[in-house]
HTML snippet that shows the backbone in 3Dmol.js (N, CA, C, O; Angstrom):
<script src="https://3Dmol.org/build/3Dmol-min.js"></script>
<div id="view" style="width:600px;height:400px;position:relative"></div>
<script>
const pdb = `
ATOM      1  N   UNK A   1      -2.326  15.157  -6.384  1.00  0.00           N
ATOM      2  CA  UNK A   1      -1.443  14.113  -6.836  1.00  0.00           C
ATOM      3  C   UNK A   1      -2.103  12.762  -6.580  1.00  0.00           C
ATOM      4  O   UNK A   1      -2.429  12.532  -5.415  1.00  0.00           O
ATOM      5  N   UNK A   2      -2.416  11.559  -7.788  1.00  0.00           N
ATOM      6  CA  UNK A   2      -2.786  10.415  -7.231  1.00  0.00           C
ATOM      7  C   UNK A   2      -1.888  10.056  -6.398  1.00  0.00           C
ATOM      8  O   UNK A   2      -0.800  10.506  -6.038  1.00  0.00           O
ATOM      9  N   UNK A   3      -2.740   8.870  -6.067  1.00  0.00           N
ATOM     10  CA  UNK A   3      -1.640   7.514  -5.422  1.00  0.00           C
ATOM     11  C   UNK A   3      -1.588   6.423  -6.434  1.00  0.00           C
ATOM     12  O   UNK A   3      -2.521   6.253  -7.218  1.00  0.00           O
ATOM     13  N   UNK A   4      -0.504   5.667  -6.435  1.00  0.00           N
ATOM     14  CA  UNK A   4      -0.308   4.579  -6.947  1.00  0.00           C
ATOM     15  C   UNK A   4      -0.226   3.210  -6.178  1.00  0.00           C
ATOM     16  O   UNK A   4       0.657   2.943  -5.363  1.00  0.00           O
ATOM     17  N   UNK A   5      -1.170   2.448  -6.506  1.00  0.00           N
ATOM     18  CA  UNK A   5      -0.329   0.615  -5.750  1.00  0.00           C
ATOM     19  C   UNK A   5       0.953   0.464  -6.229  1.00  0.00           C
ATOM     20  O   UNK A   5       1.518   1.080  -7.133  1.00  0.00           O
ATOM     21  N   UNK A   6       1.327  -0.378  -5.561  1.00  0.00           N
ATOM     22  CA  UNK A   6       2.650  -1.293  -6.244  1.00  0.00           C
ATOM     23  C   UNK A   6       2.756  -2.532  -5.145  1.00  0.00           C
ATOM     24  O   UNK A   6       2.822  -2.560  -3.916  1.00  0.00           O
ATOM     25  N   UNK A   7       2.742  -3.339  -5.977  1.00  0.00           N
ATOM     26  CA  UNK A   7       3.241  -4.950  -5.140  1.00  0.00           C
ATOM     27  C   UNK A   7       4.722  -5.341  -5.843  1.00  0.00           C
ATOM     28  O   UNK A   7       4.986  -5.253  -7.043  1.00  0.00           O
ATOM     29  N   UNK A   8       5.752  -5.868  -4.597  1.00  0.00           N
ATOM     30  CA  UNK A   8       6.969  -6.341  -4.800  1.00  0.00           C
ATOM     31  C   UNK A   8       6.779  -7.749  -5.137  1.00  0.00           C
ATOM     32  O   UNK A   8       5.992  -8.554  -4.638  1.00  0.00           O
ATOM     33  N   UNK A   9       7.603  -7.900  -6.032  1.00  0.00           N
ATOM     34  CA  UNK A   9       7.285  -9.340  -6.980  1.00  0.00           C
ATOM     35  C   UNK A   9       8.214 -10.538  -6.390  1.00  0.00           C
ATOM     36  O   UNK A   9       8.282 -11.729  -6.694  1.00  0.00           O
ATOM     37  N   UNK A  10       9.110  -9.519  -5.139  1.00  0.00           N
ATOM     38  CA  UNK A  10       9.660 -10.312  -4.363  1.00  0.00           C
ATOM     39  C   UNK A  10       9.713 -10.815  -2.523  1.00  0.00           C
ATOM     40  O   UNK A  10      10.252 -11.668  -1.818  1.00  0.00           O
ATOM     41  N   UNK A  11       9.167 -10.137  -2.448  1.00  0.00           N
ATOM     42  CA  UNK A  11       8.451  -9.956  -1.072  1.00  0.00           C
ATOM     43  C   UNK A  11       6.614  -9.933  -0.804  1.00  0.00           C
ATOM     44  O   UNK A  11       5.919 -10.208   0.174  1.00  0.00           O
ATOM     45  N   UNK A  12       6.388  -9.590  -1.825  1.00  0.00           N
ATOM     46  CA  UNK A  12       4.919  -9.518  -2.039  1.00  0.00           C
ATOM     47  C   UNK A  12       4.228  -8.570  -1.243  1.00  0.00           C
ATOM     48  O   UNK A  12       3.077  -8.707  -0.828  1.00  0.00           O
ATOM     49  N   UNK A  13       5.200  -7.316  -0.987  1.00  0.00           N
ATOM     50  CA  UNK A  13       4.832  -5.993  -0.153  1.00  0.00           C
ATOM     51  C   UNK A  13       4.051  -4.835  -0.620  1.00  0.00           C
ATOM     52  O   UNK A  13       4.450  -4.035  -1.467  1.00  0.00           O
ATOM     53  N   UNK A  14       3.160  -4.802  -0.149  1.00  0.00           N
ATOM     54  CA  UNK A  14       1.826  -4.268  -0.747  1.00  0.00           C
ATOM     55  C   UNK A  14       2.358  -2.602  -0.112  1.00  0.00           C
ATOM     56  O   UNK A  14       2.755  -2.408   1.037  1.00  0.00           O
ATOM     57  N   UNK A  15       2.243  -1.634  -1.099  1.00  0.00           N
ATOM     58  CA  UNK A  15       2.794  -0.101  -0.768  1.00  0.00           C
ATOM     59  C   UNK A  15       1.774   0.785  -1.217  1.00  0.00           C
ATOM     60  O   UNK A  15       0.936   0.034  -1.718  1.00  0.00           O
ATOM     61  N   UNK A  16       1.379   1.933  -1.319  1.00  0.00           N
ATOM     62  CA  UNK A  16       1.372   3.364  -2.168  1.00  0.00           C
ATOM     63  C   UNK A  16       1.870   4.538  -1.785  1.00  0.00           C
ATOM     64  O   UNK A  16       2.063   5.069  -0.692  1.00  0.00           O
ATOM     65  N   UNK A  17       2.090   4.931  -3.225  1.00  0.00           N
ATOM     66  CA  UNK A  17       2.976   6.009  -3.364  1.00  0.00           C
ATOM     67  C   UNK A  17       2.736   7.576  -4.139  1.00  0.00           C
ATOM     68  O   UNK A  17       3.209   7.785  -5.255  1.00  0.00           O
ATOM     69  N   UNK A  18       2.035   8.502  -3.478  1.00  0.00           N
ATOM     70  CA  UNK A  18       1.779   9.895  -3.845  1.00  0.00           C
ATOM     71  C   UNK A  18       2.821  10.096  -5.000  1.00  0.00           C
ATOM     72  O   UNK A  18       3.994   9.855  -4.715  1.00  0.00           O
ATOM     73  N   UNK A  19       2.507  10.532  -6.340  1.00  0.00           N
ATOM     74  CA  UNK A  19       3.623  11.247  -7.387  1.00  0.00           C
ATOM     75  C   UNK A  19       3.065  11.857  -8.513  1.00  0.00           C
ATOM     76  O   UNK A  19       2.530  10.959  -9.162  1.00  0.00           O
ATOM     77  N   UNK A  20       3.001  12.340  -8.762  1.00  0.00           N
ATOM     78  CA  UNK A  20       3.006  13.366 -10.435  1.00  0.00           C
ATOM     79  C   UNK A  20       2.210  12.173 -11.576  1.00  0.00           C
ATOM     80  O   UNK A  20       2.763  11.096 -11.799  1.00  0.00           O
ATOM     81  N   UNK A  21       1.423  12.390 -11.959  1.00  0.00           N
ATOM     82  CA  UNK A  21       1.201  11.712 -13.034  1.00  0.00           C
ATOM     83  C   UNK A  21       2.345  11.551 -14.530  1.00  0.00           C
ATOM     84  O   UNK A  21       2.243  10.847 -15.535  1.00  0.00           O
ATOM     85  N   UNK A  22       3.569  12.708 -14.029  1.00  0.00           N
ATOM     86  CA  UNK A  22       4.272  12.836 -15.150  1.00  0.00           C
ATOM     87  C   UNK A  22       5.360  12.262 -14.234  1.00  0.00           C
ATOM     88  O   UNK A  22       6.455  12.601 -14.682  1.00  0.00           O
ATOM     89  N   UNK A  23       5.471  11.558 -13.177  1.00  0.00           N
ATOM     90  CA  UNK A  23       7.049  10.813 -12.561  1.00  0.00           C
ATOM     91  C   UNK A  23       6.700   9.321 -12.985  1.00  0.00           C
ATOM     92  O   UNK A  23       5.667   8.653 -13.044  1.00  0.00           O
ATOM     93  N   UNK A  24       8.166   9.097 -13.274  1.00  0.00           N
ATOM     94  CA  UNK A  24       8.392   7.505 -13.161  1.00  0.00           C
ATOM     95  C   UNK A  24       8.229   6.561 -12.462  1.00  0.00           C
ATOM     96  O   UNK A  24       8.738   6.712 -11.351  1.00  0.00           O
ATOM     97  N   UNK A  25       7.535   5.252 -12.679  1.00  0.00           N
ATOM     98  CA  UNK A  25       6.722   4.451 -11.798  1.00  0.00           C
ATOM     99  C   UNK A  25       8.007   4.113 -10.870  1.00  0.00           C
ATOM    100  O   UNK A  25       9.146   4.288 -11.300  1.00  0.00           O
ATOM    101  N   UNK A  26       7.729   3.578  -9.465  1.00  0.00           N
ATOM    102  CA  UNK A  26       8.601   3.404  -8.292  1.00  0.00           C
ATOM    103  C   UNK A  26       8.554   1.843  -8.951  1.00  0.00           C
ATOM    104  O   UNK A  26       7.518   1.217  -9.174  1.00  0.00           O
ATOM    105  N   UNK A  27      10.184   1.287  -9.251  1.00  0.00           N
ATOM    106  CA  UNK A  27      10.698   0.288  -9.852  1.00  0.00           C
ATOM    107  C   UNK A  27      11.283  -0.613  -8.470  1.00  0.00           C
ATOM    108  O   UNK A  27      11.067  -1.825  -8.486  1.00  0.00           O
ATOM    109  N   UNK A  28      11.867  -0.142  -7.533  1.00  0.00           N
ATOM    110  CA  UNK A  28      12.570  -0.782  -6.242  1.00  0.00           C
ATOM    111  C   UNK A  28      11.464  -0.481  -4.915  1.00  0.00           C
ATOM    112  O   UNK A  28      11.076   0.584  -4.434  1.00  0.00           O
ATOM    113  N   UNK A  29      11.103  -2.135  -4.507  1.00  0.00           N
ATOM    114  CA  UNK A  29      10.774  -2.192  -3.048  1.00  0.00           C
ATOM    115  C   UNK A  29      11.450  -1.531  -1.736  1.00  0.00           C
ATOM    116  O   UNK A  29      12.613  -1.791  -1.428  1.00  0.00           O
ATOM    117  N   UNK A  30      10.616  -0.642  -0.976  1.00  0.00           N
ATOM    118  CA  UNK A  30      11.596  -0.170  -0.067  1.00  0.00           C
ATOM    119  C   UNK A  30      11.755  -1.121   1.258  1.00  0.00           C
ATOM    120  O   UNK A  30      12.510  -0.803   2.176  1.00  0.00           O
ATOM    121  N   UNK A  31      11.102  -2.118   1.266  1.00  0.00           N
ATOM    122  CA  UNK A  31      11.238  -3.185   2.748  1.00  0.00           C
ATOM    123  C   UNK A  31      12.392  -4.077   2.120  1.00  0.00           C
ATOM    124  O   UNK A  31      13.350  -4.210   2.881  1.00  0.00           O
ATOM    125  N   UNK A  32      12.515  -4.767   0.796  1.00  0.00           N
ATOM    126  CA  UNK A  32      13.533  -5.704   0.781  1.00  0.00           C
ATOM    127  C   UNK A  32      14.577  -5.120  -0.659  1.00  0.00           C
ATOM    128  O   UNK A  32      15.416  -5.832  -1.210  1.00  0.00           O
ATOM    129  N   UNK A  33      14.369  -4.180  -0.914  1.00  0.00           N
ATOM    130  CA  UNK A  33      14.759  -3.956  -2.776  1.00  0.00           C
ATOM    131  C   UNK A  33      14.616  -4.463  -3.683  1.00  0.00           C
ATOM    132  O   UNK A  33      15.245  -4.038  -4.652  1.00  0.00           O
ATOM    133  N   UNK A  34      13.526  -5.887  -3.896  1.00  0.00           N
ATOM    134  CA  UNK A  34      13.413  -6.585  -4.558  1.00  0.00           C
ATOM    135  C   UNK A  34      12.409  -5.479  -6.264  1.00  0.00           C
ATOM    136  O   UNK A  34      12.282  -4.255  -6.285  1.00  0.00           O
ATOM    137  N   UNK A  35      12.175  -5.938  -6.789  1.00  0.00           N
ATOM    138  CA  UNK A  35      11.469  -5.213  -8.306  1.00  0.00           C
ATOM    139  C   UNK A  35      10.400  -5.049  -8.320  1.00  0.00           C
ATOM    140  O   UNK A  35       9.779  -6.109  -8.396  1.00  0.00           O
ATOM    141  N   UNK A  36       9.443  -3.669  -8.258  1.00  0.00           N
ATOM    142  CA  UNK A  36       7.647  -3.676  -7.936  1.00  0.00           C
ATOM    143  C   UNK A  36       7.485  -3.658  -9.224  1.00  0.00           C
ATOM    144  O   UNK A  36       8.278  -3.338 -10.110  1.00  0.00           O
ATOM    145  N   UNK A  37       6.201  -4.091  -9.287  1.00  0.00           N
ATOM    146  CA  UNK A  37       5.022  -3.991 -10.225  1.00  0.00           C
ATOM    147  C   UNK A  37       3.639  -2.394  -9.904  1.00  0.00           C
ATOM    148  O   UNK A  37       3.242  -1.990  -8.811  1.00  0.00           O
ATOM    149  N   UNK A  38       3.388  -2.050 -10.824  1.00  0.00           N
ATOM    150  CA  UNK A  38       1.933  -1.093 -10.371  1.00  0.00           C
ATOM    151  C   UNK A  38       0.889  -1.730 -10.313  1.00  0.00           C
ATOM    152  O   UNK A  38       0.725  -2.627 -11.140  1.00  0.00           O
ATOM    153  N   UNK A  39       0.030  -1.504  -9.478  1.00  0.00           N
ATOM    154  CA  UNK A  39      -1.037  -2.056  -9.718  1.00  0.00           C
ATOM    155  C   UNK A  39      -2.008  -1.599 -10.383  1.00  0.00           C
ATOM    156  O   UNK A  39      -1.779  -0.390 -10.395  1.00  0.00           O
ATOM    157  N   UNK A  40      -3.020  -1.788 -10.990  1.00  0.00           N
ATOM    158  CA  UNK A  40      -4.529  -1.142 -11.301  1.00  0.00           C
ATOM    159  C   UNK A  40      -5.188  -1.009 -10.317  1.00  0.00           C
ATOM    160  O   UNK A  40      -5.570  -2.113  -9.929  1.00  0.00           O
ATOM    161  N   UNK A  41      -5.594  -0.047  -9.575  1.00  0.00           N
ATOM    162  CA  UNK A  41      -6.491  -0.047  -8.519  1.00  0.00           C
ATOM    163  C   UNK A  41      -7.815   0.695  -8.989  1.00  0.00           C
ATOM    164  O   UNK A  41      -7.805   1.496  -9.924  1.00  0.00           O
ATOM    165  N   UNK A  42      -9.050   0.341  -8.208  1.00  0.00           N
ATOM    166  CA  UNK A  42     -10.344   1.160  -8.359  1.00  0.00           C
ATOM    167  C   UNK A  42     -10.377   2.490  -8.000  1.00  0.00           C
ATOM    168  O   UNK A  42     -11.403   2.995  -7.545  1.00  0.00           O
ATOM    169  N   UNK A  43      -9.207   3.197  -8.183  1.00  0.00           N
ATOM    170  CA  UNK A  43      -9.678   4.534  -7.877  1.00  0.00           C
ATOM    171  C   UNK A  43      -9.849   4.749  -5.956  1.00  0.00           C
ATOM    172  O   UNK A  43      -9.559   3.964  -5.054  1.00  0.00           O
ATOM    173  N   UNK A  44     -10.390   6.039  -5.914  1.00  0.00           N
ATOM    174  CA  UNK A  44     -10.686   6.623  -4.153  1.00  0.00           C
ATOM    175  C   UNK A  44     -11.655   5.627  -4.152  1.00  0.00           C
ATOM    176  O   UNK A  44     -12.143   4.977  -5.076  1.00  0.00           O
ATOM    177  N   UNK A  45     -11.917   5.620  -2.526  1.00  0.00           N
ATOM    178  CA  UNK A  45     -13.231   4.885  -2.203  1.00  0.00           C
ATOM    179  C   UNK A  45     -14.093   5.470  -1.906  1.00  0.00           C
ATOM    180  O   UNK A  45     -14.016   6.596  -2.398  1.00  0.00           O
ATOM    181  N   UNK A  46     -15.193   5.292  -1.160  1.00  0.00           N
ATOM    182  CA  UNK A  46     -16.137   6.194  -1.339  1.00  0.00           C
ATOM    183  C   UNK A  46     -15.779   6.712   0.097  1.00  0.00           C
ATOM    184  O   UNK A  46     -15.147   6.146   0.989  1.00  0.00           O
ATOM    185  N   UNK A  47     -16.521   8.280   0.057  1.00  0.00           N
ATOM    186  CA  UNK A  47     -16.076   9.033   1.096  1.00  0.00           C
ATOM    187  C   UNK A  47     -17.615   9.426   2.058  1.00  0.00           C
ATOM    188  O   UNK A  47     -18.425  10.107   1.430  1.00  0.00           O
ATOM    189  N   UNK A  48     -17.849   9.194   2.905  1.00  0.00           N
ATOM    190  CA  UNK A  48     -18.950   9.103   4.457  1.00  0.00           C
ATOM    191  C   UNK A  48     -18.588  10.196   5.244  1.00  0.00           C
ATOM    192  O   UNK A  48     -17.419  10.529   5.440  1.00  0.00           O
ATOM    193  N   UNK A  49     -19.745  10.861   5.781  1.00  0.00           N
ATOM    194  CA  UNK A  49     -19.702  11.498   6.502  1.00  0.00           C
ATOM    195  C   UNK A  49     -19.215  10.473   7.806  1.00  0.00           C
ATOM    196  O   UNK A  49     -19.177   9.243   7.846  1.00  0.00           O
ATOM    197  N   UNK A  50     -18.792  11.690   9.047  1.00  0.00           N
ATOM    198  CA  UNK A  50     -18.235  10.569  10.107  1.00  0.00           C
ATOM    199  C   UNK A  50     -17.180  10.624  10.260  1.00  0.00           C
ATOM    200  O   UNK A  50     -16.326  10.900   9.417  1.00  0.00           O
ATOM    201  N   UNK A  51     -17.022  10.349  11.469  1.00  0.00           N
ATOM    202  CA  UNK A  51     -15.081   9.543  11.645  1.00  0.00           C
ATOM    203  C   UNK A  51     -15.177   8.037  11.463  1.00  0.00           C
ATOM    204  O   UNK A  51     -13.979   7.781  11.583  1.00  0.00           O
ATOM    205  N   UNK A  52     -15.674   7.032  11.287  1.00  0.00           N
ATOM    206  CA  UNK A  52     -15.825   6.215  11.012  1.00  0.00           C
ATOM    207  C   UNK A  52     -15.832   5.149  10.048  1.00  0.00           C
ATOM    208  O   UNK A  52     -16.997   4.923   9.718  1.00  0.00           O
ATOM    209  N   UNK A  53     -14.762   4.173   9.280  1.00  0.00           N
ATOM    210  CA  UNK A  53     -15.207   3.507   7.959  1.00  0.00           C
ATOM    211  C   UNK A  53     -15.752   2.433   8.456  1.00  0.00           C
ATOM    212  O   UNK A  53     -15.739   2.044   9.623  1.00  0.00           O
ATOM    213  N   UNK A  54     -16.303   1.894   7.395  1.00  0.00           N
ATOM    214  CA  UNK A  54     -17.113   1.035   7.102  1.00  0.00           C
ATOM    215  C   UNK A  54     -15.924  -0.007   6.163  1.00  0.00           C
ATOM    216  O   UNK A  54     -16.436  -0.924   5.520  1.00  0.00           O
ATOM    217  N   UNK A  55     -15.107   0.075   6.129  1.00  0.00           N
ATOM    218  CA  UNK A  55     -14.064  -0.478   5.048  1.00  0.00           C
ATOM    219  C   UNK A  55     -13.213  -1.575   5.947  1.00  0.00           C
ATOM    220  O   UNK A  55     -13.020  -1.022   7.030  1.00  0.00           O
ATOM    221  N   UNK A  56     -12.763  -2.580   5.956  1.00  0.00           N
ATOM    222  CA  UNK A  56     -11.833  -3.395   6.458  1.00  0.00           C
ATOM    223  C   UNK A  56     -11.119  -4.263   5.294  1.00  0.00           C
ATOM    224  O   UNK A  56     -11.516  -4.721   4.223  1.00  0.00           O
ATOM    225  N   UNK A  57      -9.630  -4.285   6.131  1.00  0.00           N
ATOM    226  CA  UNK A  57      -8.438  -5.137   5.328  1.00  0.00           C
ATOM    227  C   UNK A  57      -8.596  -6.615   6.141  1.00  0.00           C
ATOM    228  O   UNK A  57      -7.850  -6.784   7.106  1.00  0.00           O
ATOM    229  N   UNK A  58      -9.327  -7.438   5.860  1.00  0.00           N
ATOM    230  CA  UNK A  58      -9.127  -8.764   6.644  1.00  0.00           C
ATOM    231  C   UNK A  58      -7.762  -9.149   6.525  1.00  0.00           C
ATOM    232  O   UNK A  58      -7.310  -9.292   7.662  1.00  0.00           O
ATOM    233  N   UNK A  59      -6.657  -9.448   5.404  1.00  0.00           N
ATOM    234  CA  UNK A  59      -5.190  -9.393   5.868  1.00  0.00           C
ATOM    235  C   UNK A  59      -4.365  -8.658   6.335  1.00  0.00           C
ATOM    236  O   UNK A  59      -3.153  -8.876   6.323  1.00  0.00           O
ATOM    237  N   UNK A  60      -5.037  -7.480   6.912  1.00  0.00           N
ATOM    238  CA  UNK A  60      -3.923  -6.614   7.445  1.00  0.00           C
ATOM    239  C   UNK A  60      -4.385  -5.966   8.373  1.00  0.00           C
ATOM    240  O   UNK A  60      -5.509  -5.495   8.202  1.00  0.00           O
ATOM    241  N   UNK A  61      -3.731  -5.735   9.582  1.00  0.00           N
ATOM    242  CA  UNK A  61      -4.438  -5.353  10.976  1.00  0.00           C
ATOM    243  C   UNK A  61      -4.030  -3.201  10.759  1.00  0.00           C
ATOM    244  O   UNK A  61      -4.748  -2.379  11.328  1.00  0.00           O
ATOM    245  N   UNK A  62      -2.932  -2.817   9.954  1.00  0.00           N
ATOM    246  CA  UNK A  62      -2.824  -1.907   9.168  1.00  0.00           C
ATOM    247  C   UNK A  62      -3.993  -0.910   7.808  1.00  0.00           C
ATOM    248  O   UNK A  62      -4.184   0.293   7.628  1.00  0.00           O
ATOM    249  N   UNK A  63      -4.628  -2.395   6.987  1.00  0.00           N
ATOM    250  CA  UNK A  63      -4.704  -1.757   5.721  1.00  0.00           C
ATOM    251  C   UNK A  63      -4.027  -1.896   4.779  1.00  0.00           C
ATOM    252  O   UNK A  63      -4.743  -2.086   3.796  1.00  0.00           O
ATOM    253  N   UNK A  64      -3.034  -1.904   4.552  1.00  0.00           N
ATOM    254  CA  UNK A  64      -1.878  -1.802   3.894  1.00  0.00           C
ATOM    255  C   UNK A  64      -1.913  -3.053   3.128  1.00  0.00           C
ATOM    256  O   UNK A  64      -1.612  -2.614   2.018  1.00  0.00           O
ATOM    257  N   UNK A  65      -2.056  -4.145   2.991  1.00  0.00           N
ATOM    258  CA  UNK A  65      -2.127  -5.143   2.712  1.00  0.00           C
ATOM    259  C   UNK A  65      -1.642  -6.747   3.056  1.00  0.00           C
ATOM    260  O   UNK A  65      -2.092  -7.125   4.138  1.00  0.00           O
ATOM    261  N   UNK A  66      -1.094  -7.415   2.585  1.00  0.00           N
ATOM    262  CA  UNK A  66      -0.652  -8.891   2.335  1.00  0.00           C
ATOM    263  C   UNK A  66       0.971  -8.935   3.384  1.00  0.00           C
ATOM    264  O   UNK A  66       1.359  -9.887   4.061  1.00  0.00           O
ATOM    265  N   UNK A  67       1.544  -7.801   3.234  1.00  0.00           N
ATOM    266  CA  UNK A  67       2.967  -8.142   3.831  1.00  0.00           C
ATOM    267  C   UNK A  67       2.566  -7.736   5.201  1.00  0.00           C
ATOM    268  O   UNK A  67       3.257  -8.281   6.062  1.00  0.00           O
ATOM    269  N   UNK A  68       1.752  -7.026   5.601  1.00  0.00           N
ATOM    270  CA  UNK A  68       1.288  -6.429   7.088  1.00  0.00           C
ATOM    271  C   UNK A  68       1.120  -7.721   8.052  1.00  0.00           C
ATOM    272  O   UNK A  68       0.235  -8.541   7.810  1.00  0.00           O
ATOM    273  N   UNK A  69       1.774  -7.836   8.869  1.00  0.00           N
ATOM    274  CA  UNK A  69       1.321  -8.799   9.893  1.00  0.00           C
ATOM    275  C   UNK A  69       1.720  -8.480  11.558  1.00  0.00           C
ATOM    276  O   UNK A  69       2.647  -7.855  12.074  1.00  0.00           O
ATOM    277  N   UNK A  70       0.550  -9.226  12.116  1.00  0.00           N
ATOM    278  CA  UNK A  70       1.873  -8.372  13.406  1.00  0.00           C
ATOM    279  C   UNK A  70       2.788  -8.485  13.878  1.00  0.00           C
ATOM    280  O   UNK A  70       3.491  -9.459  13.607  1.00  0.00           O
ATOM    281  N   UNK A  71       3.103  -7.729  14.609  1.00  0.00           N
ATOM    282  CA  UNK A  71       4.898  -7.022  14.830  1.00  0.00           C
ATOM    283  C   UNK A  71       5.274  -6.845  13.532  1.00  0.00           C
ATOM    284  O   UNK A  71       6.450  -6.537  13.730  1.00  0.00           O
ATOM    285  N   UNK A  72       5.116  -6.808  12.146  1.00  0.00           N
ATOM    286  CA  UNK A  72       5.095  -6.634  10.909  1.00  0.00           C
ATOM    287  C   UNK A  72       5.545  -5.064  11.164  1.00  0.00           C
ATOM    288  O   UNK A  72       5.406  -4.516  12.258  1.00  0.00           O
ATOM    289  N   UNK A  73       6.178  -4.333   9.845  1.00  0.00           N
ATOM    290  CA  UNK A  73       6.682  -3.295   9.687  1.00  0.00           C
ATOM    291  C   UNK A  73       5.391  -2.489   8.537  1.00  0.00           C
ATOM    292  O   UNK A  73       5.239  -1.272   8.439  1.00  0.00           O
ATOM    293  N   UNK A  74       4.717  -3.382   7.895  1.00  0.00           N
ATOM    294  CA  UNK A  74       3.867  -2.141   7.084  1.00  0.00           C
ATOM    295  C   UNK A  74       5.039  -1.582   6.084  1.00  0.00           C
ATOM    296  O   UNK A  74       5.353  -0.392   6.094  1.00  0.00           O
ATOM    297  N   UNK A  75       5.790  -2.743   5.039  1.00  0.00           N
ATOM    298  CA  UNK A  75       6.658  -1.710   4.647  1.00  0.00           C
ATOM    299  C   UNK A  75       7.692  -0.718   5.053  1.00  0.00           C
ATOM    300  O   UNK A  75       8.218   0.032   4.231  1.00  0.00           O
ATOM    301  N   UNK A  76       7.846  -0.716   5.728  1.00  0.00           N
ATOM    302  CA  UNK A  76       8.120   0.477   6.641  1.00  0.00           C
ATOM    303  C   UNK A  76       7.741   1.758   7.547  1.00  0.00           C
ATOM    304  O   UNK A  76       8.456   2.602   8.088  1.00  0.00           O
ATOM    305  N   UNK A  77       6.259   1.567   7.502  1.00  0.00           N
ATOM    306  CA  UNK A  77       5.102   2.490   7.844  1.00  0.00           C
ATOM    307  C   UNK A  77       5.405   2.548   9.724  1.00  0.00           C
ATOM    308  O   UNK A  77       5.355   3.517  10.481  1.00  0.00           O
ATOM    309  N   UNK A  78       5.763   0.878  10.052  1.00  0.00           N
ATOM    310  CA  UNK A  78       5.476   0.564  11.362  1.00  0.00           C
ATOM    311  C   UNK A  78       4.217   1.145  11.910  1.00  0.00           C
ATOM    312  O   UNK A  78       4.139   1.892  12.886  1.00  0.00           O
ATOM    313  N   UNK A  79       3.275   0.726  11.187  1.00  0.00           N
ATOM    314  CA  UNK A  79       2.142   0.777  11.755  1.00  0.00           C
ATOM    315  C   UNK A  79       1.120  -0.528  12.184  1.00  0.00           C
ATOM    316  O   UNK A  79      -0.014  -0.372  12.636  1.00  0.00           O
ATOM    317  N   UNK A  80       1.749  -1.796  11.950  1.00  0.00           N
ATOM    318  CA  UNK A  80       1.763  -2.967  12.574  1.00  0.00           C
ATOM    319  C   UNK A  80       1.390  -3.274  14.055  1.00  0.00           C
ATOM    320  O   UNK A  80       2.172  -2.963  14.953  1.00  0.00           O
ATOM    321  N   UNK A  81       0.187  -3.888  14.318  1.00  0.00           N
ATOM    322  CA  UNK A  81       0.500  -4.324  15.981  1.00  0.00           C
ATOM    323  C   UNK A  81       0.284  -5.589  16.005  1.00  0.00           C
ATOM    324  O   UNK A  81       0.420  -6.218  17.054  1.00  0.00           O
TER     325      UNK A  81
END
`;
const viewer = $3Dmol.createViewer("view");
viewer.addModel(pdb, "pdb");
viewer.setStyle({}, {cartoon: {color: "spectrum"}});
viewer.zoomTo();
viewer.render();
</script>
């Protein structure tokens, strides 16, 4: 199953969401209910041997993106510090 982006056009809460290429795009933000957008994303990233990436989110101490901050909720992930 891909993943999909989606940014809230009202919160500006950066998400993804595992679904069916044949389900309906996720229309409601789950941090504020405000209206998402999908994004276009590049696809997987590249995959390294290792436990280790090489990858960093400079706005987000998560990954996750733009709404991540700390004590931040991650959407709801609470994976924020």
């Amino acid at each position: 199953m891909p993943a999909y982006e989606y940014k809230c056009t009202a919160c500006n809460c950066h998400f993804e969401r595992r679904q069916k290429m044949s389900d309906a795009p996720i229309s409601v933000c789950p941090e504020c209910g405000g209206s998402v957008k999908r994004l276009i994303s590049g696809g997987a990233g590249a995959i390294s041997k290792g436990g280790e990436s090489s990858f960093s989110d400079a706005g987000s101490s998560c990954g996750l993106g733009s709404c991540c901050s700390p004590g931040g909720s991650c959407c709801g992930n609470g994976m924020c510090e």
